[in-house]
C-alpha positions in Angstrom: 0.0 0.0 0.0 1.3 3.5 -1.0 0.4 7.2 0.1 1.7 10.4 -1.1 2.4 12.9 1.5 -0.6 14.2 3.1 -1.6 17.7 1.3 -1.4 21.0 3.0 -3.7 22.7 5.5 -6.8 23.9 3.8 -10.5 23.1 2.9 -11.3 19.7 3.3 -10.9 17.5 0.5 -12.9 16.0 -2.2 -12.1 12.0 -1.9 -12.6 9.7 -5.0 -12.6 6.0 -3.6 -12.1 4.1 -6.9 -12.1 0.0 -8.4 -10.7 1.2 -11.8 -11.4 3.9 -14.3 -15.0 2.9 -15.6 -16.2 6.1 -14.0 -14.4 8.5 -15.6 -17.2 10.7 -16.7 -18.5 11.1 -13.6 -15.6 11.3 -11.9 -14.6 14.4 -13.8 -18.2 15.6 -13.8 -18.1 16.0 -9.8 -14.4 17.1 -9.4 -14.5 21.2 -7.2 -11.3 22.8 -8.4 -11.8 25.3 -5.4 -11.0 21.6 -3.5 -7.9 19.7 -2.7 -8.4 16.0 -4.3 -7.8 13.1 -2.9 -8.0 9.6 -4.4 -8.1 6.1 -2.6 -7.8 3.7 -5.6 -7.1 0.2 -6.1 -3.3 -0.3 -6.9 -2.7 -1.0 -10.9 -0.9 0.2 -13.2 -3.6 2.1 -14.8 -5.3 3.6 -11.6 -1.7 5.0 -11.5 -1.5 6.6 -14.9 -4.7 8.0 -14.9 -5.8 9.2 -11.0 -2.3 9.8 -10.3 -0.2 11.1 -13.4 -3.0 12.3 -15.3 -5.2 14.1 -12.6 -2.6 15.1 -10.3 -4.3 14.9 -7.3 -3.5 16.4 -3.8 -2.4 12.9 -2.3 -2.9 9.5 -4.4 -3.4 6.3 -2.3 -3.4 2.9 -3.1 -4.8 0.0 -1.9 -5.0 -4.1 -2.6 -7.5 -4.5 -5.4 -8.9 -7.8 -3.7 -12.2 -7.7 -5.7 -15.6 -10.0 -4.9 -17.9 -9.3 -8.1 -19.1 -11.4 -11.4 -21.0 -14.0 -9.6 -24.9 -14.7 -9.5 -26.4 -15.5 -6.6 -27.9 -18.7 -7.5 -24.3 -19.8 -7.5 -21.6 -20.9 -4.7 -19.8 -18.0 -4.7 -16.1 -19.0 -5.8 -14.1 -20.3 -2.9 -11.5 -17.6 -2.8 -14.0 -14.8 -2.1 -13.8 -15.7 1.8 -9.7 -15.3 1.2 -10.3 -12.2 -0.3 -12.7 -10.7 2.5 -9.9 -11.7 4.8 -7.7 -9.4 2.7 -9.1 -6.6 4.9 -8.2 -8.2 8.1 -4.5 -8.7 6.8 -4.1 -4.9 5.7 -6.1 -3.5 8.9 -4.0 -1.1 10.8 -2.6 0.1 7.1 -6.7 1.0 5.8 -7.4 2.2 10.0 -4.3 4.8 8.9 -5.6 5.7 5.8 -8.8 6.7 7.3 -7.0 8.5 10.7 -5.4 10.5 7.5 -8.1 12.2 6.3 -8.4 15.6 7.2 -11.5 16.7 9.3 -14.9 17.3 7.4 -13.5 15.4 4.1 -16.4 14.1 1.4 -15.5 10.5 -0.1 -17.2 9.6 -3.2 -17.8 6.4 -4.7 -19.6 4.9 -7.1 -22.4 2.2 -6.3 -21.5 -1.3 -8.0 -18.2 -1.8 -6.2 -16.7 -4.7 -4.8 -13.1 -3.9 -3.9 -13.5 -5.2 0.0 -10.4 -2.4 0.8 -12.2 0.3 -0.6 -15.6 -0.8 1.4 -13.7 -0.7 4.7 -12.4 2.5 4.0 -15.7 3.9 3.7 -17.7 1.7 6.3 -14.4 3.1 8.4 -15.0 6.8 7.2 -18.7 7.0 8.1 -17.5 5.7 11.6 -14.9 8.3 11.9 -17.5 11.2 11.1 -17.2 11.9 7.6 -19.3 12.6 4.8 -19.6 9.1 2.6 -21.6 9.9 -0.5 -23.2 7.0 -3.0 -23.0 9.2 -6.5 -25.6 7.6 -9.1 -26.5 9.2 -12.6 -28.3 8.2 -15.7 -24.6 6.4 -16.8 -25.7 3.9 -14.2 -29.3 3.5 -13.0 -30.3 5.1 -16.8 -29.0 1.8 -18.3 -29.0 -0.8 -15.3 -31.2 -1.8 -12.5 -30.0 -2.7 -8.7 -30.9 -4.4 -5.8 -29.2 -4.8 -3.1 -29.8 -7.9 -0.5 -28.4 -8.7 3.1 -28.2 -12.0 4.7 -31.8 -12.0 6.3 -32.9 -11.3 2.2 -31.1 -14.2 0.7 -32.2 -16.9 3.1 -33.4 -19.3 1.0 -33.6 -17.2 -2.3 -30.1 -17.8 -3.1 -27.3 -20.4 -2.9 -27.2 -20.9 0.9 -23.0 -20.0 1.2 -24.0 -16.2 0.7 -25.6 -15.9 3.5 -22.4 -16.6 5.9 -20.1 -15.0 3.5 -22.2 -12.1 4.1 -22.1 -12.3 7.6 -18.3 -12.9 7.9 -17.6 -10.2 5.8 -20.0 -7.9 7.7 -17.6 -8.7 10.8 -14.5 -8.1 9.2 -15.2 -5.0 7.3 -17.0 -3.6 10.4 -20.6 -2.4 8.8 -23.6 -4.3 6.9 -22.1 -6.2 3.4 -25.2 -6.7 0.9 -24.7 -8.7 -2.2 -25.5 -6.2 -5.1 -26.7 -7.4 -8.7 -27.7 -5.3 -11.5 -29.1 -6.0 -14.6 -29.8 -3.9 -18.2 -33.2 -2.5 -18.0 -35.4 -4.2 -19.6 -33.2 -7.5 -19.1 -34.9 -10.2 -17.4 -32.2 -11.5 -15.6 -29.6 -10.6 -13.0 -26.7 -10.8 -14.8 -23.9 -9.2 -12.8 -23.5 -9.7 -8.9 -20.7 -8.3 -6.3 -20.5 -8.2 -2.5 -20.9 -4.1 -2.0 -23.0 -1.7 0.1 -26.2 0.3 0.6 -25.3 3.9 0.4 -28.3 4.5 2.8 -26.6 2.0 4.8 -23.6 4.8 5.2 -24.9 8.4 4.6 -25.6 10.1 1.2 -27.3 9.2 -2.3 -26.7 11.9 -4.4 -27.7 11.7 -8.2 -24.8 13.5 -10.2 -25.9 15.5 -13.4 -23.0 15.1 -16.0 -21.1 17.0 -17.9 -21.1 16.1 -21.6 -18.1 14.9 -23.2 -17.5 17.8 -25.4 -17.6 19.8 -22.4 -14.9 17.5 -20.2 -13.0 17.3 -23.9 -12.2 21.3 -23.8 -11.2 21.2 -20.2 -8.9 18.4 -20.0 -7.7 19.0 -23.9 -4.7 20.6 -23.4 -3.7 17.3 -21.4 -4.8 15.0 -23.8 -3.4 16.9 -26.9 0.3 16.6 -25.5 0.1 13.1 -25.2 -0.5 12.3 -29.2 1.8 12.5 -31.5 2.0 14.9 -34.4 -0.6 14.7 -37.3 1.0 12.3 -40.2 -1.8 12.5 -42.4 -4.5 14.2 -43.8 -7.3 11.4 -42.6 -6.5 10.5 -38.7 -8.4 7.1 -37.5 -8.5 5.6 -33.9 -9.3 1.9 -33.1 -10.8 1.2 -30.3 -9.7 -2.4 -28.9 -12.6 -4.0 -26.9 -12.5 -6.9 -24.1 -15.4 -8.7 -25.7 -13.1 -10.3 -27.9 -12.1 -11.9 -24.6 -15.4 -13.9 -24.8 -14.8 -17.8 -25.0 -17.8 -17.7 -27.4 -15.9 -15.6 -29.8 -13.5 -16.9 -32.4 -10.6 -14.6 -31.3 -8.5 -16.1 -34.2 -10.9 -15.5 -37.1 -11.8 -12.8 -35.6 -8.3 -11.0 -35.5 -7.6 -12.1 -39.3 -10.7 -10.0 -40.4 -10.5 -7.3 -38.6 -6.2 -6.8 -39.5 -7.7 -6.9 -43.0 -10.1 -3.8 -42.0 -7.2 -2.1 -40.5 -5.2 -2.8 -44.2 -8.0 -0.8 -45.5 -7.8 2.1 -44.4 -3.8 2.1 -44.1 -4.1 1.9 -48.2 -6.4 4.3 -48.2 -3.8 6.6 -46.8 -5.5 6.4 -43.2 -3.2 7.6 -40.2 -4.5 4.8 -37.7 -3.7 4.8 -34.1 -5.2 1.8 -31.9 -5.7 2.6 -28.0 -6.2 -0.8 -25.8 -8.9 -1.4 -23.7 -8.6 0.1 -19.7 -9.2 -3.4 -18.1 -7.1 -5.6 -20.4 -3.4 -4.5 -19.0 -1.0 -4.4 -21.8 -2.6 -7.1 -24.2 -4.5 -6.0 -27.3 -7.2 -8.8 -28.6 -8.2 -6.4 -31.9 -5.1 -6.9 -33.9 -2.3 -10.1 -34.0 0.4 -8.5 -32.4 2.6 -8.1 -36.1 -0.1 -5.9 -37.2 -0.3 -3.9 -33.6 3.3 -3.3 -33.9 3.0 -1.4 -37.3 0.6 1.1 -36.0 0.6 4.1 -32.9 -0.5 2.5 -30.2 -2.0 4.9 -27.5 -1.7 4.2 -23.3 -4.6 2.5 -23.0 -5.4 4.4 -19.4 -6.6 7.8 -21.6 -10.1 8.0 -21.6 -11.3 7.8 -25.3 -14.0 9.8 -25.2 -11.5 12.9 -24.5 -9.8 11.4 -27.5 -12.5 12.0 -30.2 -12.0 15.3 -31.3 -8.7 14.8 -32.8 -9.7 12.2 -34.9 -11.7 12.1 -38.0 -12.6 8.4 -37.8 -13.3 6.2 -34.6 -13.6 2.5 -35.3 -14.7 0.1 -32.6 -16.9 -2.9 -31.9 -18.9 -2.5 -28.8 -17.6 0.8 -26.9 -20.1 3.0 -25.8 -17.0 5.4 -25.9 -17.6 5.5 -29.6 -20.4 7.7 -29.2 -18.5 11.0 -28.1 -18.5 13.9 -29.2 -15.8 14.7 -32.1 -15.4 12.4 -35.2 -16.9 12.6 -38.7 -17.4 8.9 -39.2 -18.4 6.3 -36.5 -17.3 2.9 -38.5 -18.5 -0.4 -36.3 -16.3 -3.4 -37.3 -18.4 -5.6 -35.5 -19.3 -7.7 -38.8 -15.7 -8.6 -39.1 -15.8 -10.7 -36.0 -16.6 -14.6 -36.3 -18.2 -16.2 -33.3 -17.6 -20.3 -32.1 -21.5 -19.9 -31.5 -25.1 -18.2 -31.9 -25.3 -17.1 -28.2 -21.8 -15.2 -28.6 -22.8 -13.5 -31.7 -26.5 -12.5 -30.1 -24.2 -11.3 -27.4 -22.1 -9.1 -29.0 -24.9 -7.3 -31.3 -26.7 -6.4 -28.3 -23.6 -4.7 -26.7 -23.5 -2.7 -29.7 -27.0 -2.0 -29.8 -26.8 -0.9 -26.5 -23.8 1.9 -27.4 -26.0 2.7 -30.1 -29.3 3.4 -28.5 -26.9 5.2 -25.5 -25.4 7.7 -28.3 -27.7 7.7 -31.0 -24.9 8.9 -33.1 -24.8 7.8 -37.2 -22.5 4.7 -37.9 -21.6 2.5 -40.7 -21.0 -1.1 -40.6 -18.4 -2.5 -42.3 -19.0 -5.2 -44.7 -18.2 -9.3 -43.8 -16.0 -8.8 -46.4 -14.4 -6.1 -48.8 -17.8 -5.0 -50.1 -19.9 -1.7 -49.8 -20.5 -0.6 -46.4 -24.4 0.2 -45.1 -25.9 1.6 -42.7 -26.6 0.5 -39.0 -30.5 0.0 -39.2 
């Protein structure tokens, strides 16, 4: 665990308590710059880059990144998630200093799926201590998914019966009320993501957050972004967008890359500058591209936020990324037809991923043929 020094005497800081960097947008939305900032973040690389380097914060800490999430409650939750509780209880008198840090009066903000079991001491910590814990929500989140949240005395006998002690035991380490959380996409009919989390009502605040748009966050933190491109080689600029859904077992990642490094050859002989920036959550490894064609193009750090990326590009191409439906380029081209699936359920899948972008941004986009053929238009 790491801390910068503590920041000088003065108002009381904002605090973002962060898993990763899937909140961007709201997390810049919110940001006071009449505030110091603080961030409590889980420790990777990216969490680095971005809440650290990038924002430049007041004082950056880091935590384990011991997460429980991605099961569904009618299944034994994996054996390791009772190691991972116990995380907390290894790391206790390191998270007790990191709450005796904060300065009197501070506001910690956090975003409601979570299931980092550091991060929910901290705040189950900070409420005891007498500061302001705030549950942020906006249409990002409840707009698109629906929540519940359920505590041992709920679960009995709706769910596998294990969740009920983990719940328990991980009520008595973290010192507060542990709830298993799911959400689905509204309109969904089932559950489909699950984490051990909290009730914000459990702790203090809900607070709905009315976001900025991205054109707005682009011209603010422009002059960051700008100096971290390289110069314009070409007329016709393009960014790829790599996306983790090529990760899906049910996707032919082979195939898959073969088609879509013939896209990328396409627009290279059509004298296309193309720049590919990796997906947040898949480390160093891009899926889009075999890694001979990656190596021949500008490959971005994959931390930057690609919606403050847009407008200095004339082309975005992507698969599934609702990022694709910022503010900036000419032509929105989804390469989604160049991907070949090992089954039906993974192609279904991965259509209604993109339909769901779509429908978010409502932005014109052209599909790319199956093969070198006309292009047409996403119905």
């Amino acid at each position: 665990m790491t801390a910068a020094p503590a920041s000088p005497t003065g108002p009381a800081p904002q605090v973002v308590v962060a898993e990763n960097i899937s909140h961007v947008r709201q997390v810049l939305s919110v940001l006071d710059p009449d505030r110091p900032l603080w961030v409590i973040a889980t420790d990777s690389a990216v969490n680095h880059a971005f809440y650290g380097d990038f924002l430049k914060p007041d004082r950056f800490i880091a935590v384990p990144g011991a997460m429980c999430w991605g099961c569904l409650a009618d299944e034994a939750p994996p054996a390791g998630w009772r190691r991972i509780v116990d995380v907390v209880g290894a790391n206790r008198d390191a998270l007790d200093q990191v709450v005796a840090a904060l300065p009197p009066g501070s506001e910690l903000l956090y975003w409601h799926f979570m299931g980092c079991m550091p991060l929910l001491s901290i705040l189950i910590q900070a409420t005891a201590a007498g500061h302001a814990v705030v549950e942020l929500d906006s249409d990002i989140l409840s707009g698109l998914f629906q929540f519940q949240r359920r505590g041992p005395e709920d679960l009995a006998g709706t769910a596998h019966p294990t969740y009920v002690s983990l719940l328990l035991h991980a009520g008595q380490v973290l010192g507060g009320p542990i709830k298993y959380v799911e959400a689905r996409p509204r309109g969904g009919d089932d559950w489909r993501y699950g984490a051990l989390g909290i009730d914000g009502a459990d702790l203090g605040e809900r607070r709905w957050v009315a976001l900025d748009d991205w054109a707005t966050l682009a011209r603010r933190y422009g002059p960051l972004v700008e100096g971290l491109l390289p110069d314009r080689a070409a007329a016709r600029r393009a960014l790829l967008l790599d996306d983790t859904v090529l990760a899906d077992p049910r996707v032919d990642l082979d195939a898959s890359r073969a088609g879509l490094a013939a896209a990328v050859r396409e627009m290279l002989d059509e004298g296309w500058e193309v720049h590919l920036k990796p997906h947040p959550n898949a480390a160093t490894d891009i899926l889009m591209l075999p890694p001979e064609e990656a190596g021949q193009l500008t490959v971005l750090p994959g931390w930057l936020p690609a919606e403050l990326l847009m407008g200095h590009y004339d082309r975005v191409g992507y698969l599934t990324s609702t990022a694709s439906m910022a503010d900036g380029p000419d032509e929105r081209l989804c390469l989604l037809p160049r991907v070949r699936y090992r089954d039906e359920a993974g192609e279904t899948f991965c259509w209604s991923l993109f339909r769901l972008a779509f429908l978010r941004g409502g932005q014109a986009v052209t599909l790319i043929a199956p093969d070198p053929a006309e292009t047409r238009r996403a119905p």
